[in-house]
N, CA, C and O atoms as a GROMACS GRO file, in nm:
protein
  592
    1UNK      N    1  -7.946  15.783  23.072
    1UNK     CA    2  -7.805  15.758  23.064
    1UNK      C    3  -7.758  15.688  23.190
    1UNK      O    4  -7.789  15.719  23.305
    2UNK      N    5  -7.667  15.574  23.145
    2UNK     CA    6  -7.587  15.564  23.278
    2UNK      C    7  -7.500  15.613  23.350
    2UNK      O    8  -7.421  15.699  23.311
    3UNK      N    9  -7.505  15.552  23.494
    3UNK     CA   10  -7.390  15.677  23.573
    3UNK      C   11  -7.255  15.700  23.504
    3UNK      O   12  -7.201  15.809  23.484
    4UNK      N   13  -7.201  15.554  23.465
    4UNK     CA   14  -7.082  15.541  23.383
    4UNK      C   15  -7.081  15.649  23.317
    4UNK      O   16  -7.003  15.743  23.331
    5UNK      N   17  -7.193  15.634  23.222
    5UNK     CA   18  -7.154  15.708  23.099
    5UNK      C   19  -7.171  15.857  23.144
    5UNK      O   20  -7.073  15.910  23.091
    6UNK      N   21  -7.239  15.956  23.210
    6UNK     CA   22  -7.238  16.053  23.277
    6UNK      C   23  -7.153  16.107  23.312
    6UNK      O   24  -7.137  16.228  23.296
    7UNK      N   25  -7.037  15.990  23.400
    7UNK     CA   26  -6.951  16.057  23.412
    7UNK      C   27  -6.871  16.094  23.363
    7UNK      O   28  -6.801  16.187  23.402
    8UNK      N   29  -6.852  16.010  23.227
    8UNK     CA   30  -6.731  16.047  23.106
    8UNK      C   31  -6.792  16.163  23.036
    8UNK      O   32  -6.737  16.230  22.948
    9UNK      N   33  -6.871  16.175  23.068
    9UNK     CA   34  -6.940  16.300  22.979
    9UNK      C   35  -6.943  16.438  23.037
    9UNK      O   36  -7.044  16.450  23.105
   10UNK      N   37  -6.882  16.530  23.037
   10UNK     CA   38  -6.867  16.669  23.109
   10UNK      C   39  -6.936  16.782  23.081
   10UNK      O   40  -6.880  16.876  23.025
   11UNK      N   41  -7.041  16.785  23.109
   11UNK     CA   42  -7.094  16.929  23.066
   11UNK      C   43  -6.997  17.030  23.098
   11UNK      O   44  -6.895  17.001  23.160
   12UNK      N   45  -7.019  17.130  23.063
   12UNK     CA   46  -6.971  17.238  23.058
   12UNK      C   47  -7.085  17.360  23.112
   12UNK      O   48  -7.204  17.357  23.082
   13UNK      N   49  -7.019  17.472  23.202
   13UNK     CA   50  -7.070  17.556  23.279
   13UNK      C   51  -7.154  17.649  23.190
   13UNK      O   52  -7.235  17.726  23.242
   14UNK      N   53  -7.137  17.643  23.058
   14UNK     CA   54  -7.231  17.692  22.961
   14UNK      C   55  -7.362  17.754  22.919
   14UNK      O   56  -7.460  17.682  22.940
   15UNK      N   57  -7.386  17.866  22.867
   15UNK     CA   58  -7.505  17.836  22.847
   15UNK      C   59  -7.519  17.705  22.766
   15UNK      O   60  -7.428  17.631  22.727
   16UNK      N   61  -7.708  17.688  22.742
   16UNK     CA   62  -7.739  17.569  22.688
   16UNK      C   63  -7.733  17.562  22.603
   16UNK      O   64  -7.758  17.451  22.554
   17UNK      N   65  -7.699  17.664  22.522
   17UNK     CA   66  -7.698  17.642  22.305
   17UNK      C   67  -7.549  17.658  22.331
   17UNK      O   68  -7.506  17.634  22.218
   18UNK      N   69  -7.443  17.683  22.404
   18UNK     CA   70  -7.331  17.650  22.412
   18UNK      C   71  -7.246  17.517  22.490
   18UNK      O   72  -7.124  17.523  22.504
   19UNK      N   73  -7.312  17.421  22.530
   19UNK     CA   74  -7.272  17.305  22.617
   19UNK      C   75  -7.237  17.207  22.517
   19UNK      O   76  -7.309  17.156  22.430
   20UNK      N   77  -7.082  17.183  22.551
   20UNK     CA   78  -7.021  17.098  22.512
   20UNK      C   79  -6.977  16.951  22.590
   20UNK      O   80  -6.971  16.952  22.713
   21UNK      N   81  -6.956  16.867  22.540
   21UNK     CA   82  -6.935  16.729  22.609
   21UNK      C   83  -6.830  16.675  22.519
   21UNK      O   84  -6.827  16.675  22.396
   22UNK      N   85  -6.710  16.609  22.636
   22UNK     CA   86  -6.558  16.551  22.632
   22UNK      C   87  -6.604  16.413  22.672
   22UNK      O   88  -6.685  16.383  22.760
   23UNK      N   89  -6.536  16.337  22.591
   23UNK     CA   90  -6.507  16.181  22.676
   23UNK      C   91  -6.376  16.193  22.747
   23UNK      O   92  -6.294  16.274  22.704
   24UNK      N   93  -6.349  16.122  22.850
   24UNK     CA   94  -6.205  16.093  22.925
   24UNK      C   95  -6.154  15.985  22.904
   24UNK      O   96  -6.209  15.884  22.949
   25UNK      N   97  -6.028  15.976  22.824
   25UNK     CA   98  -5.999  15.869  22.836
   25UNK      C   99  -5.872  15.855  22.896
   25UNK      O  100  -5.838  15.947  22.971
   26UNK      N  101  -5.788  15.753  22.880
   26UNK     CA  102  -5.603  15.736  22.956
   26UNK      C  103  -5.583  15.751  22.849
   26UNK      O  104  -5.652  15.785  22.753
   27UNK      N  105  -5.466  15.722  22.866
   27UNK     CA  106  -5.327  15.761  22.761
   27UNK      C  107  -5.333  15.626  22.717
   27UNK      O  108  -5.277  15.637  22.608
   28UNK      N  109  -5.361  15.516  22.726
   28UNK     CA  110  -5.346  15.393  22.681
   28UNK      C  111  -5.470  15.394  22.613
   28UNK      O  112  -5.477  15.280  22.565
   29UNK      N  113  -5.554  15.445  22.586
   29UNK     CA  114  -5.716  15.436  22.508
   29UNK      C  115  -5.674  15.525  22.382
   29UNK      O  116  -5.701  15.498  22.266
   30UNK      N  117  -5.591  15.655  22.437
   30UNK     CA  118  -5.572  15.722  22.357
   30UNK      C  119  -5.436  15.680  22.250
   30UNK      O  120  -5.403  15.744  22.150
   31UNK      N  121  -5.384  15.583  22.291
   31UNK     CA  122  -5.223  15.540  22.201
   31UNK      C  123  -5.343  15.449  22.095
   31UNK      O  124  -5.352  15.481  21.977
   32UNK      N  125  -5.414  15.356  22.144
   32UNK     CA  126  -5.475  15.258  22.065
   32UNK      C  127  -5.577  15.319  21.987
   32UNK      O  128  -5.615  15.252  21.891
   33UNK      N  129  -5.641  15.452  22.008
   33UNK     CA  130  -5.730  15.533  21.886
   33UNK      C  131  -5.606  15.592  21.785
   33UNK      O  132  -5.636  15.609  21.666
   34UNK      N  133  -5.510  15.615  21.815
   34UNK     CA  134  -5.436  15.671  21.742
   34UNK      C  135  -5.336  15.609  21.618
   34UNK      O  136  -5.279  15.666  21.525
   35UNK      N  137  -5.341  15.448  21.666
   35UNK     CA  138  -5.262  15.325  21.565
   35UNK      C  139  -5.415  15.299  21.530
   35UNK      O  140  -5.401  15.361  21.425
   36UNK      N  141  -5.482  15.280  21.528
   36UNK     CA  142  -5.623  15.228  21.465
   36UNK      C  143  -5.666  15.321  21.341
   36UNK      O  144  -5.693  15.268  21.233
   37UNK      N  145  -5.675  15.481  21.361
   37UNK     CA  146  -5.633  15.560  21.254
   37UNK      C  147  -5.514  15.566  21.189
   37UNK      O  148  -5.522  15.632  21.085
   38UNK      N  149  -5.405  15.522  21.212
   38UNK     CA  150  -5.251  15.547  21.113
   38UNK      C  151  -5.299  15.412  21.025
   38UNK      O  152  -5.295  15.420  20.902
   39UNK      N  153  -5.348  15.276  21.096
   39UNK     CA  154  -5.380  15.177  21.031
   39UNK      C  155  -5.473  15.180  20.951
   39UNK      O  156  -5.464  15.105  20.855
   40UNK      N  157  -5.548  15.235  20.958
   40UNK     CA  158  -5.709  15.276  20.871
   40UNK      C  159  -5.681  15.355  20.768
   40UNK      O  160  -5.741  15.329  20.664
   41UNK      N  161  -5.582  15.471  20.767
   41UNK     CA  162  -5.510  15.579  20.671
   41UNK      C  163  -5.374  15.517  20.574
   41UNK      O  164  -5.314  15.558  20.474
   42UNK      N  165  -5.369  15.446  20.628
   42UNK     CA  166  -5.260  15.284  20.531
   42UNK      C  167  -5.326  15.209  20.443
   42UNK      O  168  -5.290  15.183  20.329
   43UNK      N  169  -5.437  15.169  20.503
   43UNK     CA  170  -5.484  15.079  20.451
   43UNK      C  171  -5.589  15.168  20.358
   43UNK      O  172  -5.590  15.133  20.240
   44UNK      N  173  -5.658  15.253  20.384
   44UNK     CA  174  -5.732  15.330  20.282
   44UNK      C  175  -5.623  15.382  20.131
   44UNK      O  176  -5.646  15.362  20.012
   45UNK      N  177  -5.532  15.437  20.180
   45UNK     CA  178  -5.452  15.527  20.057
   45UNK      C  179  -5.260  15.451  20.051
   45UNK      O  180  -5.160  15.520  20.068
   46UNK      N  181  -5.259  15.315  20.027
   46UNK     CA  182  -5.179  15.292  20.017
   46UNK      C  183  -5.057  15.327  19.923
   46UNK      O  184  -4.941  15.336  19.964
   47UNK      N  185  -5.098  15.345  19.792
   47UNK     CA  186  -5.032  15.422  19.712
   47UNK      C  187  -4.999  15.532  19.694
   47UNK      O  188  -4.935  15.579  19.599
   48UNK      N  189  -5.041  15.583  19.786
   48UNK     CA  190  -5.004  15.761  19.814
   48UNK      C  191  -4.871  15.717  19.941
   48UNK      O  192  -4.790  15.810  19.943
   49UNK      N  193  -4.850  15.656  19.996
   49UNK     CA  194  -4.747  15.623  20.098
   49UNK      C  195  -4.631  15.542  20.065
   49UNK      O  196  -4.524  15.560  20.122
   50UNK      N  197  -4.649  15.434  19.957
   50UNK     CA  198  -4.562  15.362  19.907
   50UNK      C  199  -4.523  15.412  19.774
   50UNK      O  200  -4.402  15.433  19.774
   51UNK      N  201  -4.579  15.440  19.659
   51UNK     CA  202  -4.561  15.482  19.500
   51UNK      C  203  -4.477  15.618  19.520
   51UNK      O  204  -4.475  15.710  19.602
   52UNK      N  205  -4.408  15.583  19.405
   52UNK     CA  206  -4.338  15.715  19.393
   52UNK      C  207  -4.371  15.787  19.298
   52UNK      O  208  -4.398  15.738  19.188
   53UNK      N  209  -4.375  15.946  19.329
   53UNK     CA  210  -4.434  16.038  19.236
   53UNK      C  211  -4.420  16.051  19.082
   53UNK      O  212  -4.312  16.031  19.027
   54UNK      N  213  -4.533  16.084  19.016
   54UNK     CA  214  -4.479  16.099  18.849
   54UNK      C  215  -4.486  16.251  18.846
   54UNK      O  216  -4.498  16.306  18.956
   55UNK      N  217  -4.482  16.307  18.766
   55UNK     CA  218  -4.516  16.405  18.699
   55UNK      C  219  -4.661  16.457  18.657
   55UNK      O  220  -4.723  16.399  18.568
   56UNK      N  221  -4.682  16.501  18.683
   56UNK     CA  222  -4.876  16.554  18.660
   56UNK      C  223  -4.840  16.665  18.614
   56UNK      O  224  -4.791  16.760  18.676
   57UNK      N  225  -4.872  16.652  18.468
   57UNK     CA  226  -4.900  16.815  18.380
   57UNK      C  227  -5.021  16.873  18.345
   57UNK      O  228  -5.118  16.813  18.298
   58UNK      N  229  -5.016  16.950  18.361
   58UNK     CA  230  -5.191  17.063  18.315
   58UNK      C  231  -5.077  17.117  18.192
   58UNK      O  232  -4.960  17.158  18.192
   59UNK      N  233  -5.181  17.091  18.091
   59UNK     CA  234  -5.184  17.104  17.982
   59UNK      C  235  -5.219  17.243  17.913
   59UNK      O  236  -5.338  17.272  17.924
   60UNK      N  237  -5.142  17.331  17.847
   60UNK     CA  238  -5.206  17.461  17.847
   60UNK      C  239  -5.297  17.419  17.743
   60UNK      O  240  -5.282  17.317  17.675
   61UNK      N  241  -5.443  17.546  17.726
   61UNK     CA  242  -5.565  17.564  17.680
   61UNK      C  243  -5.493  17.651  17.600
   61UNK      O  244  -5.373  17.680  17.596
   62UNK      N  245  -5.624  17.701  17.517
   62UNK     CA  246  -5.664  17.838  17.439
   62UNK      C  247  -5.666  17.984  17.575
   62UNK      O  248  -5.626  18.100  17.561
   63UNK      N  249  -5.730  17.915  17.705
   63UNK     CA  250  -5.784  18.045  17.767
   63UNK      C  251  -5.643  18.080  17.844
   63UNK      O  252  -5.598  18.195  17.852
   64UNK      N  253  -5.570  17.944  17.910
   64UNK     CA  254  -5.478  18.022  17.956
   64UNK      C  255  -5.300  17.941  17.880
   64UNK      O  256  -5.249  17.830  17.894
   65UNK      N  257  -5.269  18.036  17.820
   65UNK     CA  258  -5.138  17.951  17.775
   65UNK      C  259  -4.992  18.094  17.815
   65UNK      O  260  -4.908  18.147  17.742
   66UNK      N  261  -5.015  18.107  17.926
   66UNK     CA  262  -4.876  18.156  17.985
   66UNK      C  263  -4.810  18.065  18.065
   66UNK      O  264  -4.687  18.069  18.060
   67UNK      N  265  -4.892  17.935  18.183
   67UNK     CA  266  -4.788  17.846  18.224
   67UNK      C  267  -4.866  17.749  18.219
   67UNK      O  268  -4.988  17.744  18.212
   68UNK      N  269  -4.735  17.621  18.227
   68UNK     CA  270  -4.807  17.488  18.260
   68UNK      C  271  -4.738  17.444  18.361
   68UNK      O  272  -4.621  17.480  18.372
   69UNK      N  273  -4.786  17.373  18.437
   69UNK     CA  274  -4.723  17.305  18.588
   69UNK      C  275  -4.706  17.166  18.594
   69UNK      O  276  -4.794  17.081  18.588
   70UNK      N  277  -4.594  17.153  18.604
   70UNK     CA  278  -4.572  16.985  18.638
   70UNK      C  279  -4.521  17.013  18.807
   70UNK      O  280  -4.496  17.116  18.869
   71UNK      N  281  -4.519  16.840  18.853
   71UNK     CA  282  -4.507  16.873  18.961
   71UNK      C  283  -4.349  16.925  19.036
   71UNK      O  284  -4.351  16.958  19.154
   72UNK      N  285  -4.260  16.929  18.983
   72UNK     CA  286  -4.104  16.918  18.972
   72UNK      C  287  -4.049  17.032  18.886
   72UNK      O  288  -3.931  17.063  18.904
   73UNK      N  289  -4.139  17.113  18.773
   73UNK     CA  290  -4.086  17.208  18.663
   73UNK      C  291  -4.226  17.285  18.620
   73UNK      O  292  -4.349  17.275  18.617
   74UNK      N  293  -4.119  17.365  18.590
   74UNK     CA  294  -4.305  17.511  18.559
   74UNK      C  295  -4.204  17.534  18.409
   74UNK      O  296  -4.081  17.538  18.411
   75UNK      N  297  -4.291  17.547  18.279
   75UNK     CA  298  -4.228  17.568  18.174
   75UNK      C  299  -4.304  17.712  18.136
   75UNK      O  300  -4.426  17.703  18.123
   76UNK      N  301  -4.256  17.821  18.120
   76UNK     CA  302  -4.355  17.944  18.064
   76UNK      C  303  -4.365  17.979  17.925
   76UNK      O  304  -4.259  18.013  17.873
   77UNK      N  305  -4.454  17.978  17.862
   77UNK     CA  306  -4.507  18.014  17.757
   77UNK      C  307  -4.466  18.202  17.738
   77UNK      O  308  -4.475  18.295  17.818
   78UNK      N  309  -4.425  18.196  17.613
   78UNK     CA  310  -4.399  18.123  17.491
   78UNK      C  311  -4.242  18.034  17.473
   78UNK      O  312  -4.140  18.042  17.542
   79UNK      N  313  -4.259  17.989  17.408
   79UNK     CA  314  -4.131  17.871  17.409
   79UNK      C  315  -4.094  17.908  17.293
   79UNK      O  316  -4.169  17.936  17.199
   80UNK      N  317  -3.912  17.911  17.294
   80UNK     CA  318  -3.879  17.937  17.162
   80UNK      C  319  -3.818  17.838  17.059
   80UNK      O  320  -3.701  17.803  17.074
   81UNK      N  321  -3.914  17.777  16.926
   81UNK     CA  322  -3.889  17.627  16.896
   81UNK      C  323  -3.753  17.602  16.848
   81UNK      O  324  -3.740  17.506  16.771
   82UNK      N  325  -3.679  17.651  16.870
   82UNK     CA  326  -3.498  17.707  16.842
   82UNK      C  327  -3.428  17.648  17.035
   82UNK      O  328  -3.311  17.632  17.068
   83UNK      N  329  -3.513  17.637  17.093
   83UNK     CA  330  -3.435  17.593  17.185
   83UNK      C  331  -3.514  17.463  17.263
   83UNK      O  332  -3.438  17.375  17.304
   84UNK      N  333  -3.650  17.445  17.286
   84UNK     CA  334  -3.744  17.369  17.341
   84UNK      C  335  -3.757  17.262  17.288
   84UNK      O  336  -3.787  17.240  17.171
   85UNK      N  337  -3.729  17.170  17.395
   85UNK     CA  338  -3.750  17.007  17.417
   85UNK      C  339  -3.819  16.973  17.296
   85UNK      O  340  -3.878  17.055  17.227
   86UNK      N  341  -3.808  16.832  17.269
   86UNK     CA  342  -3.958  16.766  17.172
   86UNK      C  343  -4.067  16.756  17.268
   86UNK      O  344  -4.184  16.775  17.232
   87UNK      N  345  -4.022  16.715  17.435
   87UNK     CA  346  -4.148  16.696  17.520
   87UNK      C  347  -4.220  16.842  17.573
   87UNK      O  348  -4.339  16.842  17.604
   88UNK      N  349  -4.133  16.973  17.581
   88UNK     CA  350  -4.221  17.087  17.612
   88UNK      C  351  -4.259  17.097  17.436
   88UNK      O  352  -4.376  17.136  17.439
   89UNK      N  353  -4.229  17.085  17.320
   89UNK     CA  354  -4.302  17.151  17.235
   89UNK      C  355  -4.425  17.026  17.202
   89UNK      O  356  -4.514  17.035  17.117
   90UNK      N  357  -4.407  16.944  17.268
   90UNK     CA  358  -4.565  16.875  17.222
   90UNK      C  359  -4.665  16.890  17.403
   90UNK      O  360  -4.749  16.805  17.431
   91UNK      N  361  -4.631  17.014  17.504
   91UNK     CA  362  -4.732  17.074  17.549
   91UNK      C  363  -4.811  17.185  17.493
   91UNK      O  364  -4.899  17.247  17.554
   92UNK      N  365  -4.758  17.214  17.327
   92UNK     CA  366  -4.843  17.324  17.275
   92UNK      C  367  -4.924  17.222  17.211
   92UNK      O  368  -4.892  17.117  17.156
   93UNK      N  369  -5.080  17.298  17.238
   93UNK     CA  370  -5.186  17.263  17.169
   93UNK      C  371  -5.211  17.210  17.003
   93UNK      O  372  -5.235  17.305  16.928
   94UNK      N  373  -5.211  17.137  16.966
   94UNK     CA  374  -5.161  17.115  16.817
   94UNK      C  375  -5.057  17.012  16.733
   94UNK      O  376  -5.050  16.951  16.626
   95UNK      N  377  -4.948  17.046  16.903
   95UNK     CA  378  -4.792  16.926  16.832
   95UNK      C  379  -4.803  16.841  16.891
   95UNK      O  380  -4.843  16.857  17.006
   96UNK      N  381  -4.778  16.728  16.851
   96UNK     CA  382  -4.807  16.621  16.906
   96UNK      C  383  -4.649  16.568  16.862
   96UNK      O  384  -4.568  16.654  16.827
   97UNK      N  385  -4.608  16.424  16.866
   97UNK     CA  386  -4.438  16.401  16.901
   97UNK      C  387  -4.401  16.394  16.748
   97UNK      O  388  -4.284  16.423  16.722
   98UNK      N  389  -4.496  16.355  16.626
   98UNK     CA  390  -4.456  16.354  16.512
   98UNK      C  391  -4.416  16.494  16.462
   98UNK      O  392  -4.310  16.496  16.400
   99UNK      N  393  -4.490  16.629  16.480
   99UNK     CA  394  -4.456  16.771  16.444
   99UNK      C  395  -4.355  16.750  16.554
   99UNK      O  396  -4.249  16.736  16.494
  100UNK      N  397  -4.338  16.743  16.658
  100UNK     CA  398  -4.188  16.805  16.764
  100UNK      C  399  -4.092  16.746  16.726
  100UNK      O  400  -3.984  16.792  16.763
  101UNK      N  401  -4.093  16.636  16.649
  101UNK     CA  402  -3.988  16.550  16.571
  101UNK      C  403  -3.944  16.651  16.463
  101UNK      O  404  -3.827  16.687  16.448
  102UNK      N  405  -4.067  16.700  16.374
  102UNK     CA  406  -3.992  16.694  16.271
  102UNK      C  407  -3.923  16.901  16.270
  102UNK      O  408  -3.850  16.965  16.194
  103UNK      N  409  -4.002  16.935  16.402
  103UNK     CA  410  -3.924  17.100  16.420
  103UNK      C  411  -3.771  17.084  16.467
  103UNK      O  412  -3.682  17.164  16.436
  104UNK      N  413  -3.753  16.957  16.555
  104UNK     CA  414  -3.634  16.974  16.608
  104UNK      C  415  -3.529  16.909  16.470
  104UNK      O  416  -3.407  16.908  16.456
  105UNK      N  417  -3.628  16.866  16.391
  105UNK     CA  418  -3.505  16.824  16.312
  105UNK      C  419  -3.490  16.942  16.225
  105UNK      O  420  -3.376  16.966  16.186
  106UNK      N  421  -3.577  17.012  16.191
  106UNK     CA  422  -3.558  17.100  16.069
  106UNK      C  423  -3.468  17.213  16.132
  106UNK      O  424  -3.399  17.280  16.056
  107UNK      N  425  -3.464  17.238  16.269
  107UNK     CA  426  -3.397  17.392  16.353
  107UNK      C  427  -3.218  17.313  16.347
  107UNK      O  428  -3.130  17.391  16.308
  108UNK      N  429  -3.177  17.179  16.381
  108UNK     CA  430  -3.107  17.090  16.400
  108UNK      C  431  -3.043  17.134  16.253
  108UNK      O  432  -2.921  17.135  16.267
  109UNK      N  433  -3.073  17.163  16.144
  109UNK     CA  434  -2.994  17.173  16.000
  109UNK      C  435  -2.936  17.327  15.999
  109UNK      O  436  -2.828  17.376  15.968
  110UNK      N  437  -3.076  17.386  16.055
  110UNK     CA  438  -3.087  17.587  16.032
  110UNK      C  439  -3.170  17.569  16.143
  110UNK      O  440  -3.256  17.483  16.160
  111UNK      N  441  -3.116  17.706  16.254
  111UNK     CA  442  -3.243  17.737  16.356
  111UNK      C  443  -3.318  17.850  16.240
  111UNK      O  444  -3.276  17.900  16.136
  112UNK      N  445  -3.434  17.860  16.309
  112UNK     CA  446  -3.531  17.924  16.242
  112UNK      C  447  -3.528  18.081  16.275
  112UNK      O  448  -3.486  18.116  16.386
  113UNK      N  449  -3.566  18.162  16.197
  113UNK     CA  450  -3.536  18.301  16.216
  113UNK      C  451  -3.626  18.366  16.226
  113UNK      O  452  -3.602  18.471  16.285
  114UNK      N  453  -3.737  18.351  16.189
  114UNK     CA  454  -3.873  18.427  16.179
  114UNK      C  455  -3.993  18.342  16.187
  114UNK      O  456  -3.994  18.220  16.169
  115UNK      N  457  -4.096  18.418  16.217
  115UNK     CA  458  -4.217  18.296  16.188
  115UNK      C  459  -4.257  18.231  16.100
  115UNK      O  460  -4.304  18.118  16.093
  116UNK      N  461  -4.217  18.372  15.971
  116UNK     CA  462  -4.209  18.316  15.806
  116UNK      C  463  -4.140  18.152  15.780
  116UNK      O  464  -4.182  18.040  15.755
  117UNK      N  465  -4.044  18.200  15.797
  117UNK     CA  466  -3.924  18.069  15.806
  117UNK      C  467  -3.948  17.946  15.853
  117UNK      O  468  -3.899  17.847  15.799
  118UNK      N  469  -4.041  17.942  15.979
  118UNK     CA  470  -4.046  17.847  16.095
  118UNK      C  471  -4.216  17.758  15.952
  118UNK      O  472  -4.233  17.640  15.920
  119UNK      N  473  -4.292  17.873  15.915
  119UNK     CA  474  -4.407  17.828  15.871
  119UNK      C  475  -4.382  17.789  15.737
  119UNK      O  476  -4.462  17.707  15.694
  120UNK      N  477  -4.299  17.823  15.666
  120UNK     CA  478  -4.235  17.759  15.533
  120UNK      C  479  -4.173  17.623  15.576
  120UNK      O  480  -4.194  17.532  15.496
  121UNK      N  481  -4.106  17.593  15.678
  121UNK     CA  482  -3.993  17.503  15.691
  121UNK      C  483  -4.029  17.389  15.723
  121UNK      O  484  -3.965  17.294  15.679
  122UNK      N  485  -4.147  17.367  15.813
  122UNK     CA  486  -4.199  17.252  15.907
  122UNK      C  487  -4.295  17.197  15.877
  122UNK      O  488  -4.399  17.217  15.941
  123UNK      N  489  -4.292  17.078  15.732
  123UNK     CA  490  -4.399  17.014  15.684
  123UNK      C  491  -4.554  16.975  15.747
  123UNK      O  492  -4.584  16.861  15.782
  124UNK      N  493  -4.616  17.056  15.752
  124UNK     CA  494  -4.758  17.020  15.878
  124UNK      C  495  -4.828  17.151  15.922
  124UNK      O  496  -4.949  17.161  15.946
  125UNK      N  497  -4.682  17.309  15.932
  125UNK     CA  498  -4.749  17.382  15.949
  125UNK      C  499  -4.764  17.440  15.856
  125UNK      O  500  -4.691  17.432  15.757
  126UNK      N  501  -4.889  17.532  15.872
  126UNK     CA  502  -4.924  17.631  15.744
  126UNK      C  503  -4.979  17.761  15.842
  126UNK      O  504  -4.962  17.772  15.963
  127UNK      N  505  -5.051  17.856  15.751
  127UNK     CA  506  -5.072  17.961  15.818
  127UNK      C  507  -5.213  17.934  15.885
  127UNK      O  508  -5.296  18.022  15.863
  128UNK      N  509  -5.243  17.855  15.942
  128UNK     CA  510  -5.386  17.824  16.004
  128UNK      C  511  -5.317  17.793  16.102
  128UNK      O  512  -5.294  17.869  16.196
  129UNK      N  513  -5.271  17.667  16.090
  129UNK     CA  514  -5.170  17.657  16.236
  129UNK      C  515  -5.137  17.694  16.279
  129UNK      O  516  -5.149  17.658  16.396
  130UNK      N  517  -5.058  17.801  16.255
  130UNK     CA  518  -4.950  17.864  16.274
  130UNK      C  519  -5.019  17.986  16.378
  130UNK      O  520  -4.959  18.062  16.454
  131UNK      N  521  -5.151  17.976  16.354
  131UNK     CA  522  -5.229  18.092  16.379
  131UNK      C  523  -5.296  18.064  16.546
  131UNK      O  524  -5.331  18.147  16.629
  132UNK      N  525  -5.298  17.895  16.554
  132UNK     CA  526  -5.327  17.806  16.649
  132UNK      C  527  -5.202  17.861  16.769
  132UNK      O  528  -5.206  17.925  16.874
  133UNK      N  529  -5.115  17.809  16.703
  133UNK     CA  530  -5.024  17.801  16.788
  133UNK      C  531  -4.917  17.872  16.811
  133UNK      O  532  -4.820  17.828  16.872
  134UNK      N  533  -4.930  18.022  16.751
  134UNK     CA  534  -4.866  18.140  16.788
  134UNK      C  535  -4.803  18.197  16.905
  134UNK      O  536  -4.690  18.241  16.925
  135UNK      N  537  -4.936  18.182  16.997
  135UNK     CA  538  -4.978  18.238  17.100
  135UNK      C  539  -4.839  18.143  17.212
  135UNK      O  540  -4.817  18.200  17.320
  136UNK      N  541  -4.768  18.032  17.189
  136UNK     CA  542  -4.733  17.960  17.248
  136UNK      C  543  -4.578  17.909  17.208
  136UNK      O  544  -4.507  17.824  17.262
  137UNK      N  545  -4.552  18.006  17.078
  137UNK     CA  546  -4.423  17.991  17.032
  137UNK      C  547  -4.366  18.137  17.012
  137UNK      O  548  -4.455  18.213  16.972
  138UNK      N  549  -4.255  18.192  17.026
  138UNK     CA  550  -4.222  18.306  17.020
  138UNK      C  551  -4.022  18.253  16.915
  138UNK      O  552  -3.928  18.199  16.974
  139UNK      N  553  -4.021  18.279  16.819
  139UNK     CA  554  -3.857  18.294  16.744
  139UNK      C  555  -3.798  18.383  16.813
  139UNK      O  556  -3.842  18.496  16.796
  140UNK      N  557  -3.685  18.368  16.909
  140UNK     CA  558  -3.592  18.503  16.956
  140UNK      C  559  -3.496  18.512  16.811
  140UNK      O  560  -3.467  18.439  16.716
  141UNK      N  561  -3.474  18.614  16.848
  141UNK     CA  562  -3.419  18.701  16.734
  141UNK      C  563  -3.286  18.676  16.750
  141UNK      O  564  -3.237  18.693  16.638
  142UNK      N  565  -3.168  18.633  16.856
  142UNK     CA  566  -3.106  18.595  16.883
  142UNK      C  567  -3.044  18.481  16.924
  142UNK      O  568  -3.126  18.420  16.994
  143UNK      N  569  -2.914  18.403  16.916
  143UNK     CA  570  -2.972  18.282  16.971
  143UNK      C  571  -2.904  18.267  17.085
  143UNK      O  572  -2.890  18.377  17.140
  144UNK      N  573  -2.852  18.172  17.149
  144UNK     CA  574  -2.782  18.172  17.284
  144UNK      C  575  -2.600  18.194  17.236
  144UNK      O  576  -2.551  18.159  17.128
  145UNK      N  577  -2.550  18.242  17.317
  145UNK     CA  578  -2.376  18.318  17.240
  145UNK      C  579  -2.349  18.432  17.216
  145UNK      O  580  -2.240  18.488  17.223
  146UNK      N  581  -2.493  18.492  17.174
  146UNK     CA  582  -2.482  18.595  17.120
  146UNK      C  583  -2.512  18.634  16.947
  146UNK      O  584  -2.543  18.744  16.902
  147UNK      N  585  -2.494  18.525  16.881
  147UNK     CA  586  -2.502  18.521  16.751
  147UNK      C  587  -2.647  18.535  16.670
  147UNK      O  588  -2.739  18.458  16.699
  148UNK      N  589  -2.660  18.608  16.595
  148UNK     CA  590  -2.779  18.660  16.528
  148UNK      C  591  -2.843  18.542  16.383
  148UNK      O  592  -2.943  18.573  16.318
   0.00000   0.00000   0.00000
């Protein structure tokens, strides 16, 4: 090694499976390592610094369907199809925007009162489905007002 470099190099009073070594630098070595990484971390992940956020949903499963997470809203399972979006009822497994179309239209004439009701009413489901996607719809018995 050279002396130079020796001297930037500091052992430490250590034992020998514990000896560590520092470089020294100024404050001016150290401003220019520090824009060389902000520049390197720009230029690597630019769209994480400029783009603006969407929404990222996890999608509920079979194994877990009590929540799903977006990044802005947590929706909890079970959803009652008497009050839930067309976009939260096509996060249940099964509906896709043509069934969430056609629940919000059928609740939109009569909300639905039972599961009976909901599985008679909504051209698509039957009792197989219905069996799918139970787990992820709940009819309150009530509706919002107070009214039965």
């Amino acid at each position: 090694m050279s002396s130079q470099n020796s001297e930037n190099l500091k052992k430490s009073d250590t034992p020998h499976h514990h000896r560590t070594f520092s470089i020294r630098m100024t404050p001016y070595e150290r401003s220019v390592i520090l824009i060389i990484t902000i520049v390197l971390l720009f230029a690597c992940f630019p769209k994480a610094w400029f783009e603006k956020s969407k929404p990222v949903e996890k999608r509920a499963n079979s194994s877990d369907s009590s929540i799903i997470l977006l990044t802005d809203t947590t929706i909890r399972f079970p959803l009652d199809p008497n009050l839930a979006s067309p976009e939260m009822l096509q996060l249940v497994p099964g509906i896709g925007p043509k069934m969430a179309a056609r629940i919000v239209s059928e609740r939109t004439r009569t909300p639905f009162h039972s599961a009976a009701d909901f599985v008679d009413r909504v051209r698509g489901i039957g009792p197989s489905n219905w069996e799918r996607i139970a787990p992820y719809l709940k009819i309150a018995t009530t509706q919002p007002g107070g009214a039965k």
